[in-house]
Structure formats: structure tokens, C-alpha cells
C-alpha positions as CSV (number, residue, x, y, z in Angstrom):
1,X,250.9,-45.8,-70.8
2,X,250.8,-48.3,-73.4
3,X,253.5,-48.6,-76.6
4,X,251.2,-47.8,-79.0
5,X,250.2,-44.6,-77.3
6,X,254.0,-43.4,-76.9
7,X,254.7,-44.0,-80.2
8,X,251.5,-42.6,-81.8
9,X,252.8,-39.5,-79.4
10,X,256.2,-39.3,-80.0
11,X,255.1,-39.9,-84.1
12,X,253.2,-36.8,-83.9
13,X,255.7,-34.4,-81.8
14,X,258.1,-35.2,-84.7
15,X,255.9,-34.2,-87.4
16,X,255.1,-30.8,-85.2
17,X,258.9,-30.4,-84.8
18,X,259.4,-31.0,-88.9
19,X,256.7,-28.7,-89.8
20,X,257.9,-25.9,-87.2
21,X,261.3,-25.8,-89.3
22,X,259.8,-25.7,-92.5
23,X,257.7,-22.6,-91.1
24,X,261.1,-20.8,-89.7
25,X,262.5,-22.1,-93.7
26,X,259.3,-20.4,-95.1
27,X,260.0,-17.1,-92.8
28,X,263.4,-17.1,-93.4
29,X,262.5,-16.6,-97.6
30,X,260.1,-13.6,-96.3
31,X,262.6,-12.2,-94.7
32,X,264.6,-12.4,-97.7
33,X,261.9,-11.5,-100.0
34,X,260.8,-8.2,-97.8
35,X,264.2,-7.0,-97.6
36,X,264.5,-7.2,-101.5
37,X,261.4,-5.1,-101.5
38,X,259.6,-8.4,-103.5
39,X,256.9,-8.5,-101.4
40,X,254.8,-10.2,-103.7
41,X,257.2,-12.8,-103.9
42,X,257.1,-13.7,-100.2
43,X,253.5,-13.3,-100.1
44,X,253.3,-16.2,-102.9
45,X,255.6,-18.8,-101.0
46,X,253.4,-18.2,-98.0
47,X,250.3,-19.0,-100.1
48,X,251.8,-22.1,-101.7
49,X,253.0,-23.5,-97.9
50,X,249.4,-22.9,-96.6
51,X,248.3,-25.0,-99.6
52,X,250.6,-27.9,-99.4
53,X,250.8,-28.1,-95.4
54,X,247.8,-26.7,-93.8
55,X,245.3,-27.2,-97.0
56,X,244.3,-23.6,-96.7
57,X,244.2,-21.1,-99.5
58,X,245.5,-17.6,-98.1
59,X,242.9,-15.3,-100.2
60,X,239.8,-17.6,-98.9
61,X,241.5,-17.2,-95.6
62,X,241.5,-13.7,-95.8
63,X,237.8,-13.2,-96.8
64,X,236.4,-15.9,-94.2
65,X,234.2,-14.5,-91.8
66,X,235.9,-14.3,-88.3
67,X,232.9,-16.3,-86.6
68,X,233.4,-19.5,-88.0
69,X,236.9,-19.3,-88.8
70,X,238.3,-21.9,-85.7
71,X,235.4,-24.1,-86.3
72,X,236.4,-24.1,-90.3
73,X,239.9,-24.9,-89.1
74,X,239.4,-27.3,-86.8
75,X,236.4,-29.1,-88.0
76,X,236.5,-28.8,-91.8
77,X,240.9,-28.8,-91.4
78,X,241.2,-30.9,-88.6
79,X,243.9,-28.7,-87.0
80,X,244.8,-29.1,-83.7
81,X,246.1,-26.3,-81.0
82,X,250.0,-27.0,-81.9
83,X,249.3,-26.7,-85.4
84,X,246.6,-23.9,-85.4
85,X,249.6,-21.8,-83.6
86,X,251.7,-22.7,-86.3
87,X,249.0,-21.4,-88.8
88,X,249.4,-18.3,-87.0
89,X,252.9,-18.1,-86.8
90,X,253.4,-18.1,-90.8
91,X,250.0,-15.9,-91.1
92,X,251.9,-13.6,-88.7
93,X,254.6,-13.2,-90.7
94,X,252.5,-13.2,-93.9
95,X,250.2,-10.2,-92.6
96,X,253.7,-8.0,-91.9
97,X,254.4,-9.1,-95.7
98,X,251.2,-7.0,-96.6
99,X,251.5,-4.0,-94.2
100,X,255.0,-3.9,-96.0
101,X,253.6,-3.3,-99.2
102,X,250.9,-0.5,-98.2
103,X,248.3,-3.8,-98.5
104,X,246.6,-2.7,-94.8
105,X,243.0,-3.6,-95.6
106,X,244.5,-7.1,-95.9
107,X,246.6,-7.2,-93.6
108,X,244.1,-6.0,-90.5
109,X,241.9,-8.5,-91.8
110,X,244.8,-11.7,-91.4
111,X,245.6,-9.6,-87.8
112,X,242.1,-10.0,-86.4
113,X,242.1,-13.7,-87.9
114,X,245.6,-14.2,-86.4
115,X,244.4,-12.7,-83.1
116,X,241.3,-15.2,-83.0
117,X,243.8,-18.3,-83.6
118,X,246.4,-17.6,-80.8
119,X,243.4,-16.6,-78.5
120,X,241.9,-20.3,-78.8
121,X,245.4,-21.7,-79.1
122,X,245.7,-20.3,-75.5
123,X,242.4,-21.2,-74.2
124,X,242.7,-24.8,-75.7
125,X,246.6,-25.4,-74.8
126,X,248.4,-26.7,-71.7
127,X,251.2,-24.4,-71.9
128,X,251.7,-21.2,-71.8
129,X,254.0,-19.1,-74.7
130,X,255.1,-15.8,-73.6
131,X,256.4,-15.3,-77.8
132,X,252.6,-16.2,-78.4
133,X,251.5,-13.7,-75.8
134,X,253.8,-11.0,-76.9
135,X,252.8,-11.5,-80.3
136,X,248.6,-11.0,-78.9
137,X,249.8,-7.5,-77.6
138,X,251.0,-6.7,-81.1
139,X,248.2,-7.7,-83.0
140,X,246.0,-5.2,-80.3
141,X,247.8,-2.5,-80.9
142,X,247.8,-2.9,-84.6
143,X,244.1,-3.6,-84.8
């Protein structure tokens, strides 16, 4: 392999790795904001992340038809596979922030959305994640 390639590599896993802990930050002030019973709150700082790192706007999310959501994400977003499941991750978390507060419609409708991501995250990456996996049983049952 050349340099150039390594680096470009290496450049990239760091940004993945970066953007991974300021997901678990991001959960972390859910967490927070759901035990307070401010669900609003977390649901906000989730909207404002998907903004500034994935350029996605949670309530356009939400009302995007399922059919074309991977090929608006990774055509129109330009998100790869180890970001898309990052995207899920947070959405994950987001959805729960919905259920919380009695908002199901919504939150089914981020579950099936969440469900398509990890299913083409899986078909489209090498390895294999049994929290990702776990996380597709869930999102079954709940649907």
C-alpha cells in the first residue's frame, strides 16, 4: 500500500473515532435529559448534532419515505456504512427519546428508518456487530 493511501485511511478512521465520542457525548445529554423528564430538551440536542455533523434535519428525516431514504443518504449525504451506523446509533437513541414522551407515531416512524439503516450497514460492511444486531431484534419487536 502506498503512503498516501495509509494516511488518507488512518485520516479517516480518526475522524470516525472523533465523531463516535461526540455521539456517546450527545447520548450521554439524553440520558440526562430523559431522566429529568425534559424530553424535549434531548430531542433538540439530537436535532442540532444531525444538523451540524451529518447535515440531516431530524423532522425531514422523519417524514422521508422509507424507499429512498439510503439512496438520500448516501447519494444526496454522501454517508458511508461507518457513518450511516453512526446515524443510526444517535436516531436510536433519539427514537427512545420519543417513545419516552408518549410521541409513538414518531418514534415507529425513526424505528422503521433506523431498521433500514443498520440492515444496509450490514449488508454493505465487512464486519459484523453483535450491539448492531441486538439492536435489529429490538427495533422488530418494537415495530
Amino acid at each position: 500500500m502506498n503512503k498516501k493511501y495509509m494516511f488518507k485511511k488512518d485520516y479517516i478512521e480518526k475522524q470516525l473515532e472523533q465523531l463516535a465520542l461526540a455521539i456517546a457525548k450527545v447520548i450521554s445529554q439524553f440520558t440526562k435529559a430523559k431522566m429529568q423528564g425534559k424530553h424535549g430538551s434531548g430531542i433538540t440536542i439530537a436535532d442540532e448534532f444531525l444538523r451540524t455533523e451529518f447535515d440531516v434535519e431530524l423532522a425531514k428525516l422523519a417524514a422521508m419515505d422509507n424507499e429512498h431514504l439510503i439512496e438520500h443518504l448516501t447519494i444526496n449525504k454522501n454517508l458511508k456504512s461507518a457513518k450511516l451506523n453512526l446515524l443510526a446509533d444517535l436516531l436510536y437513541e433519539t427514537a427512545g427519546l420519543y417513545e419516552s414522551s408518549e410521541n409513538v407515531l414518531i418514534a415507529n416512524n425513526l424505528y422503521q428508518k433506523i431498521l433500514i439503516i443498520y440492515n444496509y450497514v450490514n449488508e454493505t460492511e465487512k464486519t459484523f456487530s453483535q450491539n448492531r444486531q441486538e439492536k435489529i431484534t429490538t427495533l422488530k419487536l418494537k415495530i
